[in-house]
C-alpha positions in Angstrom: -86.1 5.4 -6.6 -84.2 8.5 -7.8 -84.6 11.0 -5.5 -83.5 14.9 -6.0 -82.6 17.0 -2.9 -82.0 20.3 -3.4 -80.7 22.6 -0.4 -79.5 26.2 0.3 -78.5 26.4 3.5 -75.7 24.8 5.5 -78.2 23.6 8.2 -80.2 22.0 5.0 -77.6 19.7 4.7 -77.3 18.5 7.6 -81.2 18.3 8.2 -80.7 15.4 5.2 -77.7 14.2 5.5 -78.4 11.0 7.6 -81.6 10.6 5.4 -79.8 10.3 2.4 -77.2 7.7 3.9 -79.8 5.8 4.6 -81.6 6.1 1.8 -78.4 5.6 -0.3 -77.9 2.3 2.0 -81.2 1.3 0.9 -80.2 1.2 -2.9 -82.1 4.7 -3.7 -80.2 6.6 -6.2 -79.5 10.5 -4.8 -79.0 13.5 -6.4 -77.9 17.0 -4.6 -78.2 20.5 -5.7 -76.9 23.3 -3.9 -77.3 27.0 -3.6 -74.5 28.4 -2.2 -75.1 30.5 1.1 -71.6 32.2 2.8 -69.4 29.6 1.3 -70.4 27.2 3.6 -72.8 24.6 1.7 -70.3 23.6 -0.9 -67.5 22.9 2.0 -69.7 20.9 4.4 -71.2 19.2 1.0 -67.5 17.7 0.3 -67.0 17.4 3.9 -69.4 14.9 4.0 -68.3 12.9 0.7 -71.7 13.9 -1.2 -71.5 14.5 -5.4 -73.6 17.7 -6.3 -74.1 20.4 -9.0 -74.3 24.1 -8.4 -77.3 26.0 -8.5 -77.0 30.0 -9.0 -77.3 31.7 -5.5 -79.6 34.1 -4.5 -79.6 37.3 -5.8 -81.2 40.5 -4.2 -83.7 42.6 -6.1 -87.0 41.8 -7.8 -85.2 41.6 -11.3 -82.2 39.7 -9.8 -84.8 37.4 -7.8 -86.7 36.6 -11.2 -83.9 36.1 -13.2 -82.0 33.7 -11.0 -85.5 31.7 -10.5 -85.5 31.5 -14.0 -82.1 30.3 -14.6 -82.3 28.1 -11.6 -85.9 26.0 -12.4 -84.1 25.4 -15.9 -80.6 23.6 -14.2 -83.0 21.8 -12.0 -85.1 20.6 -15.2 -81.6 19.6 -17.0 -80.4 17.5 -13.8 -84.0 16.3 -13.2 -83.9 14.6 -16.8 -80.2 13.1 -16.8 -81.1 11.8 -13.5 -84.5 11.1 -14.2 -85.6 12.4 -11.0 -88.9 10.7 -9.6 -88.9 13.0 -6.0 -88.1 15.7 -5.5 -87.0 17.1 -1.6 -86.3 20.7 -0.4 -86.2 22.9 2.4 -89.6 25.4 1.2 -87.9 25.6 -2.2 -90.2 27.1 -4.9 -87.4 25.9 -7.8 -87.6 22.2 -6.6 -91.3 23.0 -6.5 -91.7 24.6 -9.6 -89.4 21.7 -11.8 -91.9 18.5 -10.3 -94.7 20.6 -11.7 -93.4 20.6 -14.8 -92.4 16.9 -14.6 -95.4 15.8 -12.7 -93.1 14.4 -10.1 -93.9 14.6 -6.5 -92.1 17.3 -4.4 -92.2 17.3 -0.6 -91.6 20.4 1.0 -90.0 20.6 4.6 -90.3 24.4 6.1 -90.3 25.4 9.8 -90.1 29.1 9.1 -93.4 30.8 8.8 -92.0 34.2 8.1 -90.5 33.2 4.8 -93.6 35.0 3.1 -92.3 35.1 -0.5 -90.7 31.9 -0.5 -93.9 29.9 0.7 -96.0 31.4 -1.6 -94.1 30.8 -4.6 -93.9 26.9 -3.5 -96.9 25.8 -1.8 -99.0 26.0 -5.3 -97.0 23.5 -6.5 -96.3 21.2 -4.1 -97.8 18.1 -3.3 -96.7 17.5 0.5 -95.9 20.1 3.1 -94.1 18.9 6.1 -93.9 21.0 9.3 -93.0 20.9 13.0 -96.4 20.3 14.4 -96.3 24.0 16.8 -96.3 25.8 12.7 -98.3 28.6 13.2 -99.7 28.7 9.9 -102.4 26.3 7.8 -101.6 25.0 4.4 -104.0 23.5 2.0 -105.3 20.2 4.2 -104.6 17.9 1.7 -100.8 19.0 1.6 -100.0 19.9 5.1 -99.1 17.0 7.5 -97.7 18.3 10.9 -95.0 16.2 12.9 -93.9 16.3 16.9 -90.7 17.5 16.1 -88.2 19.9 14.9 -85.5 20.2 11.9 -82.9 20.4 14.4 -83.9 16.4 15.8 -83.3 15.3 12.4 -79.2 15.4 12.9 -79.2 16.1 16.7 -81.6 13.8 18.2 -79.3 11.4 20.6 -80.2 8.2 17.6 -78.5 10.3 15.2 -76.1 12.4 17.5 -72.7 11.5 19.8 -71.3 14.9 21.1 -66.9 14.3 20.2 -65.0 15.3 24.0 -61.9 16.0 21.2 -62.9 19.1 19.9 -62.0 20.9 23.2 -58.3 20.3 22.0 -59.4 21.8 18.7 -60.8 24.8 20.5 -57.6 24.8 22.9 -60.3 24.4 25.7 -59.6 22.6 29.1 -61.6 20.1 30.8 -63.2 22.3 33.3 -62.8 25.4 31.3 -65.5 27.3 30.4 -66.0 28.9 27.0 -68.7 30.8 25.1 -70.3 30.2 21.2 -71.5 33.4 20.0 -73.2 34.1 16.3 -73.6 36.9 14.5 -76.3 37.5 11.6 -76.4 39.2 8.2 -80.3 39.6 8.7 -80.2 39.8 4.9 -83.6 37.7 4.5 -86.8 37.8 2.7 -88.5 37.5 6.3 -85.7 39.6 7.9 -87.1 42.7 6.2 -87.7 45.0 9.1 -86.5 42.8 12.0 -83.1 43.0 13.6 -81.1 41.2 16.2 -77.5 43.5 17.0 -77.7 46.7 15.9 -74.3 47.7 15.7 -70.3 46.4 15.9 -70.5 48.9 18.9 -73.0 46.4 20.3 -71.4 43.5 19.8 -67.9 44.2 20.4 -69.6 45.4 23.5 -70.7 42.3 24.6 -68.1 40.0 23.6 -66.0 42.2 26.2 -68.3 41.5 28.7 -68.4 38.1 28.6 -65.0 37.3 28.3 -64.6 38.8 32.0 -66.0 35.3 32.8 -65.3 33.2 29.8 -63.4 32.5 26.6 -65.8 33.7 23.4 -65.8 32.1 20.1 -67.6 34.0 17.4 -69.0 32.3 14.3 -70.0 35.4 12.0 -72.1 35.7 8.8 -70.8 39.1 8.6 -67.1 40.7 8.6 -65.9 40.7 11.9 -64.4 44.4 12.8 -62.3 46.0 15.5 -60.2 42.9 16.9 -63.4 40.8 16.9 -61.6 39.2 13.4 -59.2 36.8 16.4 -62.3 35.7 18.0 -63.4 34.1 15.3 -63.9 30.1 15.7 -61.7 27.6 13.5 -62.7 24.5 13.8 -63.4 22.1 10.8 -66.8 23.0 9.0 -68.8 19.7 10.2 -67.9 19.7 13.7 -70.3 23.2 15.1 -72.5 21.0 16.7 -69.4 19.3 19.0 -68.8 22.8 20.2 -72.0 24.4 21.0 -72.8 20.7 23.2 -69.7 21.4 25.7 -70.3 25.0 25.2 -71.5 26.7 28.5 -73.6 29.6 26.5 -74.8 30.5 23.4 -75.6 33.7 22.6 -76.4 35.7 19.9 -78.8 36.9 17.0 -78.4 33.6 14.8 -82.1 31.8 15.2 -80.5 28.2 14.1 -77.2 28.3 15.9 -79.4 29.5 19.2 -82.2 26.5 18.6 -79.3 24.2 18.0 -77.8 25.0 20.7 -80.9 25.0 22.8 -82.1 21.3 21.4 -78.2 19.8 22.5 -79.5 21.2 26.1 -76.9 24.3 25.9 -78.1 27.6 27.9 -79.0 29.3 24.9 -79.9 33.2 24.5 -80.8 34.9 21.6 -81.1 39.2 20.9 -84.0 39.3 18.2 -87.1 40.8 17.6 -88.3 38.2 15.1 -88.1 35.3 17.7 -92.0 35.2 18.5 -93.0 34.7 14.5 -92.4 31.0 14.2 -94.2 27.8 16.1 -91.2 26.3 16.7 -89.4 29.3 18.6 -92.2 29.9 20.8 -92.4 26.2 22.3 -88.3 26.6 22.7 -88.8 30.0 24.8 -92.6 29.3 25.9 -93.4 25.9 26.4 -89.6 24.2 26.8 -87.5 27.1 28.2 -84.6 25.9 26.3 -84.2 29.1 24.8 -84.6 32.7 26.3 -85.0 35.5 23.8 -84.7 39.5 24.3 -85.2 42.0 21.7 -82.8 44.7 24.1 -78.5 43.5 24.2 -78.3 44.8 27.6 -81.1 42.5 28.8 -79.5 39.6 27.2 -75.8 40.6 28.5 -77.4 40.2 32.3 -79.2 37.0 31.6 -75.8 35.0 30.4 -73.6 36.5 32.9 -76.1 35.3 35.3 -76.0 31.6 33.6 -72.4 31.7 33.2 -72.2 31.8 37.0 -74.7 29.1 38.0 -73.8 25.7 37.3 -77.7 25.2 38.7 -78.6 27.5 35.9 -76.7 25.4 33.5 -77.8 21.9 34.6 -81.1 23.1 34.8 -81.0 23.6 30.8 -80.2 20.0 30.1 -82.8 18.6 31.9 -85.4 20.8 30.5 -84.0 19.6 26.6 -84.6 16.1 28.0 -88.0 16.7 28.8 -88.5 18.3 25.1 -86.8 15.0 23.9 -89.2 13.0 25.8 -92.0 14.4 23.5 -90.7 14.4 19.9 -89.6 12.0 17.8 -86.3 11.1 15.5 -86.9 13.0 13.0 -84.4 10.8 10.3 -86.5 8.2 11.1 -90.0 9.3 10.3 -88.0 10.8 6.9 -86.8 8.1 5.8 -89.9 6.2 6.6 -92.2 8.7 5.1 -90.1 9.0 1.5 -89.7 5.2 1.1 -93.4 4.4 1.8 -94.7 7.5 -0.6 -96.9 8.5 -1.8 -99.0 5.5 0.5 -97.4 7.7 3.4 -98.7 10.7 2.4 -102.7 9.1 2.6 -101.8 7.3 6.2 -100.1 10.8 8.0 -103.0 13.1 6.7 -105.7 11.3 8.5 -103.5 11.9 11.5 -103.0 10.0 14.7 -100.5 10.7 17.2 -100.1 6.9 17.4 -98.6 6.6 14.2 -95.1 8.7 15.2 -94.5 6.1 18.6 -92.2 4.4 16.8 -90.1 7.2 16.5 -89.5 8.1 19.9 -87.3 7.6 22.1 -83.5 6.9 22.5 -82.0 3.8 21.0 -79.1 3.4 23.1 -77.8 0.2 20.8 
């Protein structure tokens, strides 16, 4: 089968990456597309030895919007033909939508983000299967929608797909027993960021990273440009390897929503300044049900909360045995991927008349 991916996020690819090995391994034919997103898609693309094309990226304003959807569902139509496409795969992505219309070729559609307004509306006419965490908040047409006990994030950092790497401390110039912090800082420049905010200032920020450096070394990983010394803060490590050091990390914090449920998921304390937290499924079972993330909408608030953590190895060991319980519940989401895409559209018919049966065989830890 030729299959088409399209993604525009760096946490996109690595939401597919160990489906398309497997897929690839499988004798499926893959195709990538990319829309580029802080110079960071492209990078971890090559990092991880995958051909693709260049889409345009997003643009801001209506006009801008229209015209780069425009230009974009006709590069998707061109690669969809050379490659003669049969699937198509994004991440709620109305071009990838839009382009199987036209070819009347199935596109499935992952999303976990509820908020994303525009976007969904724009796709879900023309989609044929929605996938979604199984806590979404909101309903898509029933014949479309098939919900799943997981999360994005267990697609690449379930323990089947994921082996924390002890080496990047030396990368990070970290000792054994040293204690070090991963914060993440937002451009909040979203469709569904419209209104909400997480820092509200460099004064806030700088502020904190002060704070916390009284009790531990801070690394800052920053959409945005970094200002008054923050800039030597910043965290060089190579582009593929985040994930090694949010796992040894002893906090997280920040206004980033992935970086905070990654970190959260890998059973890292994990605190996040927002006021957009509560307006997706998957955030409220992290804070609400799992307690693997704890979210404020006021700095100071937070600041407390992971200087507290910081000091309480209880606190900390607490955290990893609550993201083993959330573990306990979901499945590997690669897995059920893979499965679902080879056995389509058969698996589309089998998951709608839902069963919680049908996703046992993709839990638990395979420790061969």
């Amino acid at each position: 089968m030729n299959i088409l991916f399209e993604v525009g996020h760096p946490a996109h690819v690595h939401l597919f990456k160990y489906v398309i090995w497997e897929l690839e391994k499988q004798g499926h034919a893959v195709q990538i597309a990319v829309r580029e997103r802080e110079g960071m898609v492209a990078p971890l693309i090559e990092e991880y030895g995958f051909p693709y094309q260049m889409m345009s990226p997003n643009a801001r304003g209506i006009f801008a919007k229209a015209m780069t959807m425009i230009k974009n569902d006709m590069f998707l139509l061109k690669i969809a033909g050379k490659s003669k496409a049969e699937m198509f795969i994004s991440v709620g992505s109305p071009y990838s939508a839009h382009v199987a219309t036209i070819t009347r070729k199935p596109h499935i559609c992952l999303t976990d983000t509820e908020d994303a307004d525009l976007q969904l509306k724009l796709m879900a006419p023309f989609t044929r299967t929605i996938l979604t965490p199984d806590c979404f908040l909101k309903k898509f047409p029933p014949k479309k929608h098939i919900r799943y006990p997981g999360y994005h994030e267990l697609a690449y950092l379930h323990p089947n797909r994921f082996k924390p790497d002890p080496s990047i401390l030396a990368y990070l110039g970290i000792k054994e027993d040293e204690k070090y912090v991963i914060m993440r800082f937002s451009a909040w420049d979203a469709s569904h960021d419209i209104g909400q905010y997480g820092f509200r200032s460099d004064e806030e920020r700088f502020a904190l990273v002060e704070e916390l450096e009284k009790y531990a070394k801070v690394f800052i990983s920053s959409e945005i440009p970094l200002k008054g010394g923050l800039e030597r803060r910043r965290i060089n490590i190579p582009i593929h390897r985040i994930h090694d050091a949010l796992y040894y990390a002893a906090l997280y914090v920040g206004d980033g929503h992935k970086m905070a449920a990654e970190s959260g998921v890998l059973g890292t304390p994990s605190v996040i300044i927002s006021t957009r937290w509560d307006r997706t499924g998957n955030f409220r079972d992290f804070v609400s049900r799992y307690g693997i993330i704890e979210a404020f909408k006021n700095v100071n608030m937070a600041r407390d909360r992971a200087i507290t953590i910081l000091n309480s190895e209880i606190e900390r060991k607490g955290w990893k045995l609550r993201a083993e319980k959330m573990l306990n519940k979901k499945i590997d989401v690669t897995a059920f991927l893979i499965h679902f895409i080879e056995n389509y559209p058969e698996s589309h018919k089998i998951y709608m008349e839902g069963a919680d049966a049908l996703f046992n065989k993709f839990k638990g830890v395979n420790n061969g």
